[in-house]
KOLFITOR-188384 format. One record per residue (C-alpha): residue number from 1; chain; x, y, z. Coordinates in steps of 0.2 Angstrom, whole numbers. Each point is the difference from the previous one (the first is absolute). Example, Ala and Ser with C-alpha at 12.3 -4.5 7.8 and 13.67 -1.06 7.14 Angstrom:
# residues 2
<site k="1" c="A" east="62" north="-22" up="39"/>
<site k="2" c="A" east="6" north="17" up="-3"/>
END
This chain:
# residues 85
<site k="1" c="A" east="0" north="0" up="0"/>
<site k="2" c="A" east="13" north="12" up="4"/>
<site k="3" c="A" east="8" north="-4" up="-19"/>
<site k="4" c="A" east="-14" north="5" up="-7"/>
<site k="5" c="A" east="-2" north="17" up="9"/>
<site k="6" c="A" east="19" north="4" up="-3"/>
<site k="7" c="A" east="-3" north="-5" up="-18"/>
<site k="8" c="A" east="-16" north="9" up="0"/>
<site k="9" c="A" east="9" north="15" up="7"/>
<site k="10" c="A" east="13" north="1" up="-13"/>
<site k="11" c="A" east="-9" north="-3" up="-16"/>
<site k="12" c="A" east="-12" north="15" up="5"/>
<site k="13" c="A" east="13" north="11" up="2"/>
<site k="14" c="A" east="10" north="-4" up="-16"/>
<site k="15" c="A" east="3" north="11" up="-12"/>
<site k="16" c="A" east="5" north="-3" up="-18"/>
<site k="17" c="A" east="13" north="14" up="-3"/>
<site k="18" c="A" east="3" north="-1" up="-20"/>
<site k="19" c="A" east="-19" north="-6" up="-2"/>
<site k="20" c="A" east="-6" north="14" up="-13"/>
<site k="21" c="A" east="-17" north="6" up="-1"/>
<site k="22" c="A" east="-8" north="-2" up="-19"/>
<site k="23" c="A" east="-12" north="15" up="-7"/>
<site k="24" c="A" east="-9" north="-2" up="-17"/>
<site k="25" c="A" east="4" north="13" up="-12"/>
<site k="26" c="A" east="-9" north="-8" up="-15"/>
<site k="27" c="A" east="-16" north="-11" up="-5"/>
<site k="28" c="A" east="-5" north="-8" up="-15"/>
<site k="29" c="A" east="-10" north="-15" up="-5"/>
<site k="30" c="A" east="13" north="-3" up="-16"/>
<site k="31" c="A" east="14" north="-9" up="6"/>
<site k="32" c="A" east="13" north="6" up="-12"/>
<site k="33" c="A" east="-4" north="18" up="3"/>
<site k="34" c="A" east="7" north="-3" up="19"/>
<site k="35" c="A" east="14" north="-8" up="-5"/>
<site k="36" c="A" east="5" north="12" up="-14"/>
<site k="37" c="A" east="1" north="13" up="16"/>
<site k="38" c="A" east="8" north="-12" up="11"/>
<site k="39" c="A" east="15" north="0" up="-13"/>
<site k="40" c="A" east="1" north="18" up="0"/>
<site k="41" c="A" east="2" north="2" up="20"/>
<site k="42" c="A" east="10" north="-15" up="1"/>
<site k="43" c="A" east="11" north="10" up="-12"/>
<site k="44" c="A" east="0" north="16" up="8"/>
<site k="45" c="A" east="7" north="-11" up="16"/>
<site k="46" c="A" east="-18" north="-2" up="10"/>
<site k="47" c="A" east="-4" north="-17" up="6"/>
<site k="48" c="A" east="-19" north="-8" up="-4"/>
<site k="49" c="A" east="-13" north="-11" up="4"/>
<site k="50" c="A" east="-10" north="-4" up="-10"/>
<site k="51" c="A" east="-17" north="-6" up="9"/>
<site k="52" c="A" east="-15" north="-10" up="-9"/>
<site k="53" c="A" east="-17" north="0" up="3"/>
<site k="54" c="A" east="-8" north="-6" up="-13"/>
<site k="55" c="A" east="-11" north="-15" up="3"/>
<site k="56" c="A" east="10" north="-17" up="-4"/>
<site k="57" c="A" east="-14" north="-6" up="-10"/>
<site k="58" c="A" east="-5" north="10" up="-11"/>
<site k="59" c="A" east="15" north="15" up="-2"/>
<site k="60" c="A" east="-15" north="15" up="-3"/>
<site k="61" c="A" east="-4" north="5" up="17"/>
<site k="62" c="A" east="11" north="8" up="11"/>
<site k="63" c="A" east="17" north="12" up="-3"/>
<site k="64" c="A" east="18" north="-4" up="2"/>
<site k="65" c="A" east="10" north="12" up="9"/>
<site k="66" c="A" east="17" north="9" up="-3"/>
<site k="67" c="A" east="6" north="3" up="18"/>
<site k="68" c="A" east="16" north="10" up="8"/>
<site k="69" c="A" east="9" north="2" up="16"/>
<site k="70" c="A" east="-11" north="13" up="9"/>
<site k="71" c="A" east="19" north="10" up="2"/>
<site k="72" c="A" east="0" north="1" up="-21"/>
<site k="73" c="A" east="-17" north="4" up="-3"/>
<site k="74" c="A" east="2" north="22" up="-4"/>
<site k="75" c="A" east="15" north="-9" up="-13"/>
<site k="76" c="A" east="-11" north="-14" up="-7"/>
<site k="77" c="A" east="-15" north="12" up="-6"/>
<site k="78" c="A" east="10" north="12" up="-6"/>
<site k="79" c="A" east="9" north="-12" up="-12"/>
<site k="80" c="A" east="-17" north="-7" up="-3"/>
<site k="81" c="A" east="-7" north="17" up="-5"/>
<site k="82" c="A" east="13" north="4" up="-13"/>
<site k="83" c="A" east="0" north="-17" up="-8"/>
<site k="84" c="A" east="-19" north="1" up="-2"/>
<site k="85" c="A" east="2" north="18" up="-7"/>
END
């Protein structure tokens, strides 16, 4: 009993240091549209993730989601903006 209170203990208070938080700067339902962005702000040295909703079954409902660190996000849309331009 007093493992698992210790163990409790120790897996409420840690903290994963390097763990980055994800934001979505873009949405679409066409997957290459995403990817073709995701290329660009891998290229201007931003990291992605790209995150799909879409229903397994059927692929037409649902978005997928081009997603940065939450730290990148100002960087990420303004590449964005100036590609779609």
């Amino acid at each position: 009993m007093r493992l698992i209170r210790i163990l409790r203990e120790k897996l409420t208070t840690l903290k994963l240091v390097n763990e980055p938080k994800w934001q979505s700067v873009y949405q679409s339902i066409e997957e290459y549209s995403v990817h073709i962005r995701k290329l660009k702000l891998e290229s201007e040295g931003i990291p992605t993730m790209v995150f799909d909703q879409r229903d397994s079954s059927y692929n037409a409902f649902g978005y997928i989601y081009l997603q940065v660190p939450i730290d990148q996000i100002d960087e990420a849309n303004k590449i964005l903006k100036e590609f779609d331009e």
